[in-house]
Phi, psi and omega in degrees: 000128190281164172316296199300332191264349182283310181279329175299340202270340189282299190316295161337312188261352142308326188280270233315286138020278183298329186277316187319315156316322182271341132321330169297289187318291251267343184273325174295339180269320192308302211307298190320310155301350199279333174305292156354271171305351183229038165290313185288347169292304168297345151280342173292326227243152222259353172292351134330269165077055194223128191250158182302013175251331189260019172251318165329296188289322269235352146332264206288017165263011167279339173276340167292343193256306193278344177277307200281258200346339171255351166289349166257348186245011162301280203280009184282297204317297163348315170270317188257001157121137162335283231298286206291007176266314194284078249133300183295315190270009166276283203280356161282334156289343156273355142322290191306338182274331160320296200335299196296002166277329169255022153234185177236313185295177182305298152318324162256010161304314171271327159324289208292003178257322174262003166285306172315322176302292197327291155332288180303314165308355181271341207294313178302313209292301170320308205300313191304309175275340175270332162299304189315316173316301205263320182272116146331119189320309166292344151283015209264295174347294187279356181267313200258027169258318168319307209253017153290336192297330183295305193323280177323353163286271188316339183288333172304312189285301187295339158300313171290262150005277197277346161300301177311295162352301181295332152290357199235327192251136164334142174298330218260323184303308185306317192313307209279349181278317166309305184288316170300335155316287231265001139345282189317297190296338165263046153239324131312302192285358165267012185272304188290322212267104166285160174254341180156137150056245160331325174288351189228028178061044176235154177269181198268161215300332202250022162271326173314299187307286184337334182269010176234344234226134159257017169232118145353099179306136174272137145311124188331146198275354189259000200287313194272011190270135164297179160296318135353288201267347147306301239240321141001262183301355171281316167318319215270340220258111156309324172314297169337296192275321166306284188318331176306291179295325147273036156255348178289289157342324187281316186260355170290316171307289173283335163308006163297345183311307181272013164253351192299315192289330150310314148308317174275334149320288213286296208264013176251321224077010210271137151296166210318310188287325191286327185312277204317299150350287196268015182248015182276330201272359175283289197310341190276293166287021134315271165292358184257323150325313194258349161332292210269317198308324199315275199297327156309314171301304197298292189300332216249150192286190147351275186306324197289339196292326183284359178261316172321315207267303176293351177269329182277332171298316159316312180281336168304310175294356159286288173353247184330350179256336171283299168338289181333301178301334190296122192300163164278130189105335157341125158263148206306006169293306172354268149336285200304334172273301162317330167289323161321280199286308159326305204266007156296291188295015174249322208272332126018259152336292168300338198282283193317285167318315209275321174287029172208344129323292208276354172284292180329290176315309189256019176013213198271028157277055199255357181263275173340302171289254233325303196274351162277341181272012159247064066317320164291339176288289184342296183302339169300309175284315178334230156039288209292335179281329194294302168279002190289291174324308186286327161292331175268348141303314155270347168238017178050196200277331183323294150338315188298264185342327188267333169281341175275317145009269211307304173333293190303326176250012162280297209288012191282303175301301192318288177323290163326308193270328166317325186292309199306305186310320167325279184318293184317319162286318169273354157301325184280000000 
């Protein structure tokens, strides 16, 4: 096989790869979201019997379920490998999305939500080690900013979609809709999905590189290091604790997605479907941010990254001060632009760094990080959906708003001086 048939044939099975990934992910946001799309139901309905403070907690097991999760399937991928955790973890999380069609109470409703979480947490992690595998180092940007567009697809889909559904089917019926889509997709993409390279008689990505390189690739300073002793070293790290602390934050900002539809019922008036619908354009604006953000990151230097990242975080606290304001009666066009434009200048931010960090930094501990620094997000949402609800039941949405405020703009610093430390760090 000629040089030419090599690079076309690695490229191919790069696409192959990616859409198979993105397909997985997009399914992993559907499982996830689908509560989501039917909240104003389950709360109407009296066999329920459930109010915004028990939709909150009940909310806030999701993060209990993706922090013990990911901390097992972080150090899983590591061990079994990209393919096979993320396959194990897709279909075990639709199983779990069925669950929830066939209970009532308060416990097992939050059982079928941090399980579900728990399942769902192998999918980044997996992802981490099959980019690092299959993807170029300069490319990494532009890869994992594509296949962030899924989380926003599938959220998308469960708003739209399954919102539509919701108009014709029982609250309980969507669960079972759901799940059987992401059946289908994992069964497919397990016909497709390699783990490196090497499974399709290509060499692996950093003998490519090398084969371009009149120097030698160097070894990761952390590869002879255990997981223990990985994780050493990630502590001594400022980077570490920054990025840590914005993605915590980063994700209390996206997680207003499962209270929106609610906010726009009590205080728009909107009904249930139209509720589910207008709370889709922050996931909308989401993904048409990262078409573009990907390629934009890769080209732009260090430094370009702390004016990028950080000017769009700024316009997210114009954002959140426009919410905060919206009269009653507002139209959902409205809304609907602003929220827009919120999940552009937000999603960015969330994706990217910490997930182009975690390959570099953590070499082939790159499973491991990815899934402790979304333990920090998790833990970030934990805290604000566990308590959210109950503000906006009792001190209403004004109280709500004014506290996602304070949220945006620590994670607007936090996010920054990690970028400035980046730049500071590839200087040396």
């Amino acid at each position: 096989m000629t040089e030419r048939d090599l690079i076309l044939k690695r490229r191919r099975w790069q696409l192959i790869i990616l859409v198979a990934l993105y397909a997985g992910y997009g399914s992993f946001m559907l499982c996830r979201n689908t509560l989501n799309a039917v909240s104003v139901a389950m709360i109407d309905d009296p066999l329920i019997a459930m109010d915004k403070a028990a939709y909150g907690q009940i909310i806030s097991y999701n993060s209990l379920g993706a922090m013990a999760g990911k901390i097992v399937t972080g150090v899983g991928a590591d061990i079994i490998g990209g393919r096979l955790m993320f396959l194990l973890a897709l279909g075990l999380t639709a199983v779990t999305t069925a669950g929830f069609g066939l209970v009532s109470s308060f416990g097992l409703l939050a059982a079928c939500n941090f399980f579900g979480q728990f399942f769902k947490a192998g999918g980044w992690p997996a992802m981490a080690k099959l980019i690092g595998n299959w993807y170029e180092p300069g490319k990494h940007g532009t890869v994992w900013s594509l296949l962030s567009t899924s989380s926003r697809a599938g959220t998308i889909a469960a708003g739209l979609v399954l919102g539509y559904f919701l108009k014709y089917f029982h609250w309980r019926t969507i669960f079972f809709i759901a799940a059987g889509l992401t059946l289908v997709v994992v069964t497919v993409i397990a016909f497709v999905l390699r783990e490196r390279p090497e499974d399709v008689d290509l060499p692996p990505t950093s003998a490519a590189d090398a084969a371009c390189s009149s120097e030698p690739l160097p070894q990761h300073r952390f590869d002879h290091l255990g997981t223990l002793q990985a994780l050493g070293a990630f502590c001594k790290s400022a980077r570490f604790w920054l990025i840590g602390l914005g993605l915590a934050f980063l994700t209390m900002m996206m997680d207003i997605i499962y209270l929106l539809p609610v906010y726009f019922g009590e205080s728009l008036g909107l009904p249930a479907g139209e509720a589910a619908m207008a709370g889709s354009a922050f996931p909308a604006g989401s993904f048409l941010a990262l078409l573009a953000a990907g390629p934009i990151y890769d080209a732009l230097s260090k430094r370009g990254h702390v004016f990028f990242l950080g000017g769009t975080l700024v316009v997210a606290v114009g954002c959140v001060v426009g919410i905060q304001n919206l009269p009653a009666g507002t139209g959902h066009w409205t809304v609907m632009s602003l929220l827009f434009l919120f999940g552009v200048v937000v999603s960015p931010a969330y994706y990217i760094p910490m997930s182009v960090f975690s390959i570099s930094f953590g070499g082939k501990h790159s499973g491991f990080l990815v899934a402790l620094l979304d333990v920090f997000g998790y833990a970030g949402a934990f805290l604000f959906n566990f308590y959210s609800g109950t503000i906006a039941q009792e001190y209403g949405w004004g109280v709500f708003f004014s506290v996602l405020l304070g949220i945006t703009v620590v994670a607007a610093i936090s996010t920054t001086a990690f970028l400035v430390l980046e730049d500071r760090a590839s200087r040396r």
